[in-house]
N, CA, C and O of each residue as an XYZ file, in Angstrom:
824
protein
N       0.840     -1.198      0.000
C       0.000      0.000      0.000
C       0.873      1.245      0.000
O       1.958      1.212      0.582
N       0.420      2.436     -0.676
C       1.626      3.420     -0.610
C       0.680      4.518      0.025
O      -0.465      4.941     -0.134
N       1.750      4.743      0.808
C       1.480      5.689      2.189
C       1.795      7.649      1.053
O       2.411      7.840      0.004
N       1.047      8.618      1.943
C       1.070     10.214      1.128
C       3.082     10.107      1.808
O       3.620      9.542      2.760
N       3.472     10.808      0.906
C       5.022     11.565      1.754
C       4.738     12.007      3.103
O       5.436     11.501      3.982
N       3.830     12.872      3.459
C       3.982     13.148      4.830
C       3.976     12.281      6.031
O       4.463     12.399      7.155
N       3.034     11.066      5.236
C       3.447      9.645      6.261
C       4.750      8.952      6.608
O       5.185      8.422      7.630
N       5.454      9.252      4.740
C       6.721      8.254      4.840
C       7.599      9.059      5.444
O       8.126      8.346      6.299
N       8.014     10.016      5.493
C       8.645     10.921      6.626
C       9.034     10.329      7.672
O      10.209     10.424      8.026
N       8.295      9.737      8.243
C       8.261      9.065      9.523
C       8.227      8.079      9.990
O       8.449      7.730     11.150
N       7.833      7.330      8.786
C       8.179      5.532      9.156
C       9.501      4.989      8.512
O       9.880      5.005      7.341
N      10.100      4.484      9.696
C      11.352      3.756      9.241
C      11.321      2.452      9.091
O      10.363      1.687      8.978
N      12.410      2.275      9.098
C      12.029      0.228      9.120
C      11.885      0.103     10.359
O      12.394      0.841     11.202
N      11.120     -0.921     10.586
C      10.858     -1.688     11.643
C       9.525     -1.215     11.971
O       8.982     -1.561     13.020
N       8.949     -0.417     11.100
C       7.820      0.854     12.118
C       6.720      0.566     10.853
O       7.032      0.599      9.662
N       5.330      0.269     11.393
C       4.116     -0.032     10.624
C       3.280      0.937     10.599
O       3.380      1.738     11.528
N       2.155      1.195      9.509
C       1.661      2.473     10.157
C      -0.545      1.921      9.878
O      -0.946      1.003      9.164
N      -1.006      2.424     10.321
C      -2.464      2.215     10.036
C      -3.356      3.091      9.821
O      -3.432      3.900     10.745
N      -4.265      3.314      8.746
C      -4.850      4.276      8.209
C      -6.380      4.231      9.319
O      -7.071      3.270      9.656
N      -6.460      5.298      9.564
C      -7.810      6.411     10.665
C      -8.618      7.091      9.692
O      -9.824      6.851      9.626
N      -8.041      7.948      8.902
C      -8.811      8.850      7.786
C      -8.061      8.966      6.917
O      -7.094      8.205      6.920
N      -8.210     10.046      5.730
C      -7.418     10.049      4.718
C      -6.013     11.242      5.279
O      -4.952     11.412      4.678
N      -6.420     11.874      6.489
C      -5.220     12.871      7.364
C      -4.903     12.728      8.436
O      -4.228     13.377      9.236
N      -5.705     11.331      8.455
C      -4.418     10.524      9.934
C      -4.292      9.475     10.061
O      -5.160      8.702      9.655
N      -3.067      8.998     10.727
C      -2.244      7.356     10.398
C      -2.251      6.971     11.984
O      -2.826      7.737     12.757
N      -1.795      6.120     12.338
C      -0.969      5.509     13.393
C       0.410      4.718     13.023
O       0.565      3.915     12.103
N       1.499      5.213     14.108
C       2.299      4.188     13.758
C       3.331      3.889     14.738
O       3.858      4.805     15.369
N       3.697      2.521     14.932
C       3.583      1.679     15.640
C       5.288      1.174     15.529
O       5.956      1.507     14.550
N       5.602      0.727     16.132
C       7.120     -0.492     15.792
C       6.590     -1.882     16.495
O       5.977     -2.059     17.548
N       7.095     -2.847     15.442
C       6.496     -4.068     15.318
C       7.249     -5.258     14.709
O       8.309     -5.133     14.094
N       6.608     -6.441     14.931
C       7.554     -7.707     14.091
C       6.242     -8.406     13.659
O       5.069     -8.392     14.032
N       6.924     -8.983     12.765
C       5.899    -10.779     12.467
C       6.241    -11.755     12.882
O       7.399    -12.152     13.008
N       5.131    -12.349     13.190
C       5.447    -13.583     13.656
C       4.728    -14.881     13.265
O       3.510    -14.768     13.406
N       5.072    -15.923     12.874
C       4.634    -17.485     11.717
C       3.472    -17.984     12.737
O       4.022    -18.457     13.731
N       2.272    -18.034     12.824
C       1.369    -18.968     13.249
C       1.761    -20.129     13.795
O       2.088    -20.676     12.742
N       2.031    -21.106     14.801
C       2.257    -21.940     14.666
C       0.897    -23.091     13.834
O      -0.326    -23.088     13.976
N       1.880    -24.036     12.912
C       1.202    -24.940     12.415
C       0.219    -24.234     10.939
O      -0.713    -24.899     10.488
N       0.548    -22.993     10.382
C      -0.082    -22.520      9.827
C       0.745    -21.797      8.716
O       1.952    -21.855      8.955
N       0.461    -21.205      7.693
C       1.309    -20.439      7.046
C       1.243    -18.826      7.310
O       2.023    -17.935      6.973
N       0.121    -18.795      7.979
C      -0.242    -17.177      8.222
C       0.811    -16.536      9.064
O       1.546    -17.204      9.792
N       0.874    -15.385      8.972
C       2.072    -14.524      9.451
C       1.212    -13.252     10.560
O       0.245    -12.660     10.081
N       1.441    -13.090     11.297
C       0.521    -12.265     12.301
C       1.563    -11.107     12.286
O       2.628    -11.257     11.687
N       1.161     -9.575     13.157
C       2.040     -9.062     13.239
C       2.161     -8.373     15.123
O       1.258     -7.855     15.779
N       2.848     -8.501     15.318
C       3.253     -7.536     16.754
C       3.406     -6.644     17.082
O       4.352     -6.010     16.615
N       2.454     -5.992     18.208
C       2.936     -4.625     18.268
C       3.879     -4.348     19.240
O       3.597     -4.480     20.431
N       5.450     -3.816     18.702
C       6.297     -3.410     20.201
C       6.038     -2.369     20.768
O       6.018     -2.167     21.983
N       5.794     -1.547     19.801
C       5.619     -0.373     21.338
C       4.824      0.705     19.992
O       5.171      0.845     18.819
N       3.612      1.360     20.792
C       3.099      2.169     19.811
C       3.695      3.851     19.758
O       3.714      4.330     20.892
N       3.978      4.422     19.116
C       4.463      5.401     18.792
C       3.686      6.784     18.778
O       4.034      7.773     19.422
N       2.702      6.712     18.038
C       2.049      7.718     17.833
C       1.163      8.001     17.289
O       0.591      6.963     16.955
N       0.370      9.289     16.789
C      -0.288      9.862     15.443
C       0.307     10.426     14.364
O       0.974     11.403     14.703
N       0.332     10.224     13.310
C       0.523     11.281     12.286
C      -0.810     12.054     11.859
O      -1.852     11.423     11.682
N      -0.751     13.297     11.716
C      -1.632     13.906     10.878
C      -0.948     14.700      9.663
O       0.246     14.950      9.497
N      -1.912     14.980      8.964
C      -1.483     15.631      7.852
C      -0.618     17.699      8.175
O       0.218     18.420      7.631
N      -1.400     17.742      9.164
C      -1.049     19.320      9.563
C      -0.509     19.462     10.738
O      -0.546     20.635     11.111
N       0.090     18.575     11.644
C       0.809     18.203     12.449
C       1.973     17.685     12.710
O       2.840     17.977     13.534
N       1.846     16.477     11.510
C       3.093     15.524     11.602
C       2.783     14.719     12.730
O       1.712     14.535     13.308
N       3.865     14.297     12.923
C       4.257     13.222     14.282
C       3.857     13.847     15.731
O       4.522     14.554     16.488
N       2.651     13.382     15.840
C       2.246     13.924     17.693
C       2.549     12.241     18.459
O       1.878     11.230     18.250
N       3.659     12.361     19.293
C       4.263     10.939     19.772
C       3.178     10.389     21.151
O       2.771     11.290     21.885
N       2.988      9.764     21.289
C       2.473      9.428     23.114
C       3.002      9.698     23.697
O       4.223      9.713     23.543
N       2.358     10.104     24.798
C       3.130     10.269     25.929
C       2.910      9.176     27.248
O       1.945      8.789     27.906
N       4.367      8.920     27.232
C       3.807      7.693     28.230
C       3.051      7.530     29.400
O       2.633      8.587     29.875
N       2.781      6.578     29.952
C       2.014      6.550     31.323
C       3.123      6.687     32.366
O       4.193      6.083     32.286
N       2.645      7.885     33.773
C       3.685      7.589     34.608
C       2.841      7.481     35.558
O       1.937      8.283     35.791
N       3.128      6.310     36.268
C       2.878      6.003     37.497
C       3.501      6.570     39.080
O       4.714      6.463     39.261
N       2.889      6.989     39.861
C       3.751      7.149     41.469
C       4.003      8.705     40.938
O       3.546      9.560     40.179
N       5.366      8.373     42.164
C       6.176      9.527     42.319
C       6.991      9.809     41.118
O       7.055      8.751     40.492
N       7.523     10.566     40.617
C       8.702     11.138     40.053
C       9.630     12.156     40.555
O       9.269     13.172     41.149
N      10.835     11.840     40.290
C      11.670     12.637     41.639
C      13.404     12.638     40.471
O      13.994     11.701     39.934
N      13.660     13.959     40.495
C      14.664     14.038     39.886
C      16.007     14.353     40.342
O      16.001     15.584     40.348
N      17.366     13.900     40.798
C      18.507     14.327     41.543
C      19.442     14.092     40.486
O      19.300     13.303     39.552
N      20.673     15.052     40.777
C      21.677     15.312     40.306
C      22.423     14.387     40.532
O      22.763     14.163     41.694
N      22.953     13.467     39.292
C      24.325     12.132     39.820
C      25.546     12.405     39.523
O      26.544     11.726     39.764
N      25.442     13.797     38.792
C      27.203     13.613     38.380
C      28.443     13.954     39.335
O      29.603     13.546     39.292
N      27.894     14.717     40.090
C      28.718     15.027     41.047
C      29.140     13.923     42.068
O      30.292     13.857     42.496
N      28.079     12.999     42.461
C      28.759     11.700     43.067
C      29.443     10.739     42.674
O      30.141     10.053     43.420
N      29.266     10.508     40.926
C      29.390      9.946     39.722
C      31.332     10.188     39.825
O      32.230      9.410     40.148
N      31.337     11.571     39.397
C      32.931     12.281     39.868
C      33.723     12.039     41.108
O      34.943     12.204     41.098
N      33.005     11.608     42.303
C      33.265     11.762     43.238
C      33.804     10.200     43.502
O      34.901      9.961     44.008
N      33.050      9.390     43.165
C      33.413      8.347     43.213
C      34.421      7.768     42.612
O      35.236      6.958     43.054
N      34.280      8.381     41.259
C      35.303      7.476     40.336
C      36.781      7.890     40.958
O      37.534      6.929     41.117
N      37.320      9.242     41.348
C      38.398      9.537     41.679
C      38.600      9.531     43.313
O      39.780      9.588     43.660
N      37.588      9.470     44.404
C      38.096      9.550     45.722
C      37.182      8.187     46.357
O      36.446      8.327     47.333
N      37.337      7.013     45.721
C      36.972      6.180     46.218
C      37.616      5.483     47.429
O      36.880      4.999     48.289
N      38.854      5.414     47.531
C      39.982      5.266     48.506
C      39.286      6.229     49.802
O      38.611      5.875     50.769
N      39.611      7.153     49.507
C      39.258      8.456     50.936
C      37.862      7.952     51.227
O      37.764      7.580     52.396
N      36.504      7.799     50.364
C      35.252      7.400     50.903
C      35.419      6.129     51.813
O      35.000      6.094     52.969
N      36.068      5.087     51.190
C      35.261      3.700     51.891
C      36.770      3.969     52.636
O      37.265      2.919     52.226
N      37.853      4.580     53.410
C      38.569      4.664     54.296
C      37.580      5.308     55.638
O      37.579      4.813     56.765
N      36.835      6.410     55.254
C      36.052      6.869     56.308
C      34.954      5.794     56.710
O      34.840      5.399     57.871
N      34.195      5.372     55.720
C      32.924      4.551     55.885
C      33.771      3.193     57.199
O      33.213      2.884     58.252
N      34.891      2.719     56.830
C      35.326      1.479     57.565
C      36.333      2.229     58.913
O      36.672      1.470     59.821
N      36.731      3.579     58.971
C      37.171      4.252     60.559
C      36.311      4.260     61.737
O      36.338      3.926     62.921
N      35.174      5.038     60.478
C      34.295      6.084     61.403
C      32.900      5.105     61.934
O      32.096      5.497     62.780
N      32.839      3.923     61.311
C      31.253      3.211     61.630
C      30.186      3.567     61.327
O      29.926      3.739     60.136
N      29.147      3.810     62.416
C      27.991      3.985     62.156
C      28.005      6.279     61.551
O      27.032      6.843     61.051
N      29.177      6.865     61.817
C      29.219      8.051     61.654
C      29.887      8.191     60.206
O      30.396      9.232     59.792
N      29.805      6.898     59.447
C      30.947      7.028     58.618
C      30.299      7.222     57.210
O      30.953      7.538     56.217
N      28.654      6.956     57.220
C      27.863      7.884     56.398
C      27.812      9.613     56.000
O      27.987     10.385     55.057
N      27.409      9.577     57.570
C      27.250     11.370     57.784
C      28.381     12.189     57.548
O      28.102     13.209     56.918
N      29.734     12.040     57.901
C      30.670     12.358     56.945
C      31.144     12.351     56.366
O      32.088     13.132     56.486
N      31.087     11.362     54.842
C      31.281     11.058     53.636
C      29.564     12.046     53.161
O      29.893     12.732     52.193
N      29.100     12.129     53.254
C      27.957     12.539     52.688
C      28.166     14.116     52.913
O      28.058     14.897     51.968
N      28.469     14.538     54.203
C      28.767     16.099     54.476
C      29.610     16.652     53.674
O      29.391     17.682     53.036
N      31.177     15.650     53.646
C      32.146     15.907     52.694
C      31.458     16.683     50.868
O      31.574     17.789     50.339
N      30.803     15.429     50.476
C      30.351     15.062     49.323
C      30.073     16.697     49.031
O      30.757     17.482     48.374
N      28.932     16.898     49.694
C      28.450     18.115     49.380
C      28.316     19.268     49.619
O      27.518     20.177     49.386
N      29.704     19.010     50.394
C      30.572     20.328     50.736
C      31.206     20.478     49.172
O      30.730     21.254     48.343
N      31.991     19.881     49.003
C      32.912     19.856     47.736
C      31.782     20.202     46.564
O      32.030     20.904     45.584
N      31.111     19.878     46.710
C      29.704     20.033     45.521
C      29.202     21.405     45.441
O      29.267     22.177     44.484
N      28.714     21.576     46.549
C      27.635     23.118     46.740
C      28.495     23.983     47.330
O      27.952     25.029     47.685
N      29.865     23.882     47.596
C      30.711     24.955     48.366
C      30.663     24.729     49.998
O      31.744     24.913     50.558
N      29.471     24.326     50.895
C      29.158     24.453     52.289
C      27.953     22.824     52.481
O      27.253     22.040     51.839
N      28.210     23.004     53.209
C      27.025     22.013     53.564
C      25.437     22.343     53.291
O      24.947     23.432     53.589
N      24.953     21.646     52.898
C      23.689     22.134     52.232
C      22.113     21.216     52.112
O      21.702     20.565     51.152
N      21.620     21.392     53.125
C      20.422     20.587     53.150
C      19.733     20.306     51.668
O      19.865     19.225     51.093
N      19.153     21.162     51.250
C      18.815     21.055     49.892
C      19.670     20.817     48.923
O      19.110     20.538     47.863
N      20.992     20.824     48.886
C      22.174     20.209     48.041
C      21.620     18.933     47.961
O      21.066     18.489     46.955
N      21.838     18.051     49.532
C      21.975     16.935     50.187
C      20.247     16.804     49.282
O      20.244     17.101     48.088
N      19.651     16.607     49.577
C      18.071     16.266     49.061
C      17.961     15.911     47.922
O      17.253     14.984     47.530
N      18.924     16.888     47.011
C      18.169     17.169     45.633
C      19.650     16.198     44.786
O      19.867     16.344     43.583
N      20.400     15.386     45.557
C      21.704     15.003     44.920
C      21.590     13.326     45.373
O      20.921     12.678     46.177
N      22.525     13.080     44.483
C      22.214     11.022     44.743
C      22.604     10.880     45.546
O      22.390      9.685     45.753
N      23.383     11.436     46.725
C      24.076     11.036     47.426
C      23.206     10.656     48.333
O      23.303      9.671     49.065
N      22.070     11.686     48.277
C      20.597     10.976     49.805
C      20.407      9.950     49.164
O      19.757      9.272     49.960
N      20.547      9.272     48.125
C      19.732      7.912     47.594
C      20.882      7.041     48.165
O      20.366      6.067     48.715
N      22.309      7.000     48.259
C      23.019      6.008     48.650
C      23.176      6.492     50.029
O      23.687      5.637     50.753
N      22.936      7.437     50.528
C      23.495      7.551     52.126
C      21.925      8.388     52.500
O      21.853      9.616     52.448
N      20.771      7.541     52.860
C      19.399      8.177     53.091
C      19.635      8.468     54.893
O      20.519      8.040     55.635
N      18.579      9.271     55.156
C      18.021      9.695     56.010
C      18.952     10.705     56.754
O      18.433     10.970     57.839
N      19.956     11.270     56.606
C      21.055     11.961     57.147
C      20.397     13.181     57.399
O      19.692     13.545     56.458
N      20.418     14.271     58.843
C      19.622     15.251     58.899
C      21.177     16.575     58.870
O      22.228     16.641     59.508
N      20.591     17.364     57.859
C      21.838     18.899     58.036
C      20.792     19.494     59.185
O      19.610     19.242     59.421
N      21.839     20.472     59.847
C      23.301     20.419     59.668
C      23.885     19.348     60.372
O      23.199     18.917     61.299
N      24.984     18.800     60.172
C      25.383     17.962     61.114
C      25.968     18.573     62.679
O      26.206     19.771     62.833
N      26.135     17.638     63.691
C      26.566     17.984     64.420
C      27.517     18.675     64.696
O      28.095     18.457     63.631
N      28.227     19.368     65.245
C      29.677     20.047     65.079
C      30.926     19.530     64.854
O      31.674     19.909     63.952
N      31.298     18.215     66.083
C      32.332     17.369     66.054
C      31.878     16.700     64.159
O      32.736     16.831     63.287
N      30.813     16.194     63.894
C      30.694     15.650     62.366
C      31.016     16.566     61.624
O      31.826     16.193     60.776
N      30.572     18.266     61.524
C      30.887     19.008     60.513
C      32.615     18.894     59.737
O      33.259     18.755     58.697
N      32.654     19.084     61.228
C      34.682     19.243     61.278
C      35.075     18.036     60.458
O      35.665     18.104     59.379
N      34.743     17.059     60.990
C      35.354     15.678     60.174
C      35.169     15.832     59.180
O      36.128     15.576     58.451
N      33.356     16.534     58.208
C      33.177     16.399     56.836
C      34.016     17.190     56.123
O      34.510     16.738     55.090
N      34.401     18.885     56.683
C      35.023     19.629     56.262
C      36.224     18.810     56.282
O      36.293     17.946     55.408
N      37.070     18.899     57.010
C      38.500     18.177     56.670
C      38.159     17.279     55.796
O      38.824     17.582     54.805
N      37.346     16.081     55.468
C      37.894     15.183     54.282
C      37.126     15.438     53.380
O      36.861     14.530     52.592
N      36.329     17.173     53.148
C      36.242     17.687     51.574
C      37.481     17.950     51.407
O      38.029     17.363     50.473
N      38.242     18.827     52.181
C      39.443     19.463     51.660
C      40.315     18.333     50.907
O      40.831     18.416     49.792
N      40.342     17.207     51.859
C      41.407     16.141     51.226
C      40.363     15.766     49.622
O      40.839     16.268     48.604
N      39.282     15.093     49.475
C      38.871     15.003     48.653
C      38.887     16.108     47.788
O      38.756     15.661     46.648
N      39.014     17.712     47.761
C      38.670     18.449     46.857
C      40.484     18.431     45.751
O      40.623     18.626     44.544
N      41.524     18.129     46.785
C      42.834     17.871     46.946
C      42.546     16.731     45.981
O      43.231     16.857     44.966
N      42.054     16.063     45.969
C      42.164     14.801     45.202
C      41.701     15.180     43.706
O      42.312     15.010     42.652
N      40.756     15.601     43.880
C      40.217     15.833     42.370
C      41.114     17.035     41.468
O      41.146     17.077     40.238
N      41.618     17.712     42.130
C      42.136     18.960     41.614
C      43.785     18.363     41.259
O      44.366     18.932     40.334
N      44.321     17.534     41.797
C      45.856     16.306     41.605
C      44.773     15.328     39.946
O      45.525     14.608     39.290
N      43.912     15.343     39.650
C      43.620     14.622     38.619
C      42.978     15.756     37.772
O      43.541     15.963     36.697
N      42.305     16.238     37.957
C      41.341     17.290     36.887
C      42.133     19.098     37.084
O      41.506     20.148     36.943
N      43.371     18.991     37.374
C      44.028     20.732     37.904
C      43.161     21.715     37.236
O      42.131     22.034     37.830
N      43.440     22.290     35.991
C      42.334     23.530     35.945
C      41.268     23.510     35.537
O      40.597     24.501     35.249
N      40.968     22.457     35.455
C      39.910     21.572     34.786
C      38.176     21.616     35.942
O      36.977     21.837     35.767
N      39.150     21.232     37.123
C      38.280     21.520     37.980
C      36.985     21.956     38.196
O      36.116     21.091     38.085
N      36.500     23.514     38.585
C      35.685     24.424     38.232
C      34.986     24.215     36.967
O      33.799     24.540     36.976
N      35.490     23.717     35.818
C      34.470     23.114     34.885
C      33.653     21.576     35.118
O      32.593     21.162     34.649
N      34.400     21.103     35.822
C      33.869     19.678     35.405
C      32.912     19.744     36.749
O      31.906     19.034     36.725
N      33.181     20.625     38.022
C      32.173     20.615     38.845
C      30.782     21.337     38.604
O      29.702     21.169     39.170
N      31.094     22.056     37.749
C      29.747     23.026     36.985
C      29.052     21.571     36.109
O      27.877     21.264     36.307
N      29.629     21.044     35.482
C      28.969     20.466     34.629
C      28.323     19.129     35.700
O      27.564     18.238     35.318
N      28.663     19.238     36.569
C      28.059     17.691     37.340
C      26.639     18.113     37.368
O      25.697     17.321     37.363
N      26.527     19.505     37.401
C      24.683     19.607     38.179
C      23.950     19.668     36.821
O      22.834     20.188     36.814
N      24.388     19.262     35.849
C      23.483     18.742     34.248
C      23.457     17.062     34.078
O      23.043     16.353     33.161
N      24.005     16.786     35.211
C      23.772     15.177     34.825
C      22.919     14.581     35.786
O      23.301     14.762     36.942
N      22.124     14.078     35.686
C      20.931     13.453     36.602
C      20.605     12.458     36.550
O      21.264     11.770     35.771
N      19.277     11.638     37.398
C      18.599     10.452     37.088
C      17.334     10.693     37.734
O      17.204     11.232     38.833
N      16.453     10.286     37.029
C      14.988     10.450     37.225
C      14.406      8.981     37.744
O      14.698      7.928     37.175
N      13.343      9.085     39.172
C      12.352      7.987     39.446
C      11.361      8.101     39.037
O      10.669      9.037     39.436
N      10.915      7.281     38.155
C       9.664      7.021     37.421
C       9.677      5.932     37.028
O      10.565      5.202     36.590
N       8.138      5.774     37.278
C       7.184      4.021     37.505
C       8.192      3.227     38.164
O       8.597      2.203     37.613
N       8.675      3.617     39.372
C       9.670      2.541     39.916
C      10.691      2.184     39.615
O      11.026      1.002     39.686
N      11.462      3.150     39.192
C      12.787      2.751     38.954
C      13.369      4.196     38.478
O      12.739      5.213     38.188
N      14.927      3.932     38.490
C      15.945      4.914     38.070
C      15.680      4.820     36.737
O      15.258      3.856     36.099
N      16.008      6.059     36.337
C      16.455      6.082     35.140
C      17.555      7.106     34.598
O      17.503      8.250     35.051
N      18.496      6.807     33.712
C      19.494      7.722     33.521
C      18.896      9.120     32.562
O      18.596      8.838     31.401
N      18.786     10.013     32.826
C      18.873     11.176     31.943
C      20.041     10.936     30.868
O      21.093     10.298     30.914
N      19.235     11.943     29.590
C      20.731     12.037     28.438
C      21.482     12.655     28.828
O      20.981     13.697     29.248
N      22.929     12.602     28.999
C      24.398     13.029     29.227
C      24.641     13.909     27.757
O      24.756     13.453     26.619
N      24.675     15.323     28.213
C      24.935     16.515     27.055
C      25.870     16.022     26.249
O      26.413     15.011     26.693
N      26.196     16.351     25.341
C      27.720     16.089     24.057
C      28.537     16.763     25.590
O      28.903     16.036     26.514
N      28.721     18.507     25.567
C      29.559     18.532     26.186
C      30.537     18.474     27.627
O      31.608     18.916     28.044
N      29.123     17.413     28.176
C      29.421     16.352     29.180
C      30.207     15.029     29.093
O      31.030     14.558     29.878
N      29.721     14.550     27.904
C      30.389     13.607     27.961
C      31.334     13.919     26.846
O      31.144     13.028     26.018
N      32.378     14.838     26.346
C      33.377     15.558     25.933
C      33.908     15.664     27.577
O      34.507     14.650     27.935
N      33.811     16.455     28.345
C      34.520     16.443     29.636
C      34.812     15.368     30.085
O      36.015     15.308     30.339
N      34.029     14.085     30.402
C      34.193     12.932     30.894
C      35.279     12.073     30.199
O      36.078     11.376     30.825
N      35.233     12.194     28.722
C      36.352     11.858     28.017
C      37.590     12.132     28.186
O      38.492     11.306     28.325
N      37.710     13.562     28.180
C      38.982     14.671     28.012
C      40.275     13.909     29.605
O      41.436     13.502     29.620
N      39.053     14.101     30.792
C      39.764     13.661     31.826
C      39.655     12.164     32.402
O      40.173     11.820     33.463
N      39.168     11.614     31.851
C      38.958     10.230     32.311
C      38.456      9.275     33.226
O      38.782      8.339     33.955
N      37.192     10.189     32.711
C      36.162      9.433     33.706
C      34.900      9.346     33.321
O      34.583     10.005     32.330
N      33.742      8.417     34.085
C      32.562      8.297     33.460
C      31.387      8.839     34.683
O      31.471      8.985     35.903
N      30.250      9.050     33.659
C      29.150      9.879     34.531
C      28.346      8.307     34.538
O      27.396      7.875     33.886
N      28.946      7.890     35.270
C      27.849      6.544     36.109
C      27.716      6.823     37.323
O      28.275      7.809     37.804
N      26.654      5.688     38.317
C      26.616      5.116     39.623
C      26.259      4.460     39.764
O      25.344      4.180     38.989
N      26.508      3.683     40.662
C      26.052      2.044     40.962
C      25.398      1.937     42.072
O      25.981      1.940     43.156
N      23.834      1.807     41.925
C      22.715      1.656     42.756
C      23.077      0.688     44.072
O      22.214      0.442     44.914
């Protein structure tokens, strides 16, 4: 069957489309599949795509979201990890049950400049180190401050003037909860150009 141009625009391979009127389509991505015991060929729908109209074009679905959705910043722990992993799990195995609250104070000291409740909230680090209340105690502050400094020491011996950029760019990298689960946000070109340049990656490991 031959579809108007404004349809074929938009269907690629793999992608089926179904006629509504003579100025609107559906279309779909899909497979076939053999009947068993039969010669007939059925077809599958993987995932439906959208509408086309004629004076619109491509209006896509929008998916269903279920629950909460909740968005935090990962790159900065992402950074943090890949280069001061030594200094983190040295505190976590000194300090014990305190050895959260100042790896986490640290974190986002070095991050937001000071300690920062809403830093702390809105950053992955509450997802791997939950329930921690700012400000911390005093004797904890001190500890977090001293091992930002060593940690900020660390990153600046690997990333020197580099620094100040690559910490700007952490608060563009994120991960979103929706329908139950993480999900990674797209990583900018010139994010992951930085991540390249110095040698490292904008991951974390749940």
């Amino acid at each position: 069957m031959a579809y108007p141009d404004w349809v074929m625009e938009h269907k690629k391979k793999g992608m089926y489309v179904n006629k509504v009127n003579e100025t609107t389509y559906r279309i779909y991505r899909g497979h076939s599949e053999r009947v068993k015991g039969t010669s007939k060929v059925k077809r599958i729908v993987d995932e439906y795509i959208g509408t086309i109209t004629q004076s619109e074009g491509l209006i896509r679905s929008k998916p269903k979201v279920k629950g909460e959705v909740r968005s935090v910043r990962c790159g900065g722990y992402a950074l943090m990890r890949w280069f001061c992993t030594t200094q983190m799990e040295g505190i976590l195995r000194r300090s014990g049950d305190e050895g959260p609250m100042i790896v986490a104070g640290a974190i986002v000291n070095v991050l937001y400049g000071q300690e920062m409740r809403y830093g702390y909230e809105n950053d992955w680090v509450s997802v791997v180190y939950p329930g921690i209340s700012f400000p911390l105690q005093p004797r904890l502050k001190a500890e977090s401050e001293r091992a930002a400094r060593g940690m900020k020491s660390t990153l600046r011996s690997h990333l020197g003037e580099g620094l100040p950029e690559v910490l700007q760019a952490c608060s563009y990298v994120s991960r979103v909860w929706v329908n139950g689960q993480w999900v990674d946000a797209a990583v900018s070109p010139k994010c992951r150009d930085l991540a390249r340049t110095y040698g490292f990656r904008w991951e974390v490991i749940e």
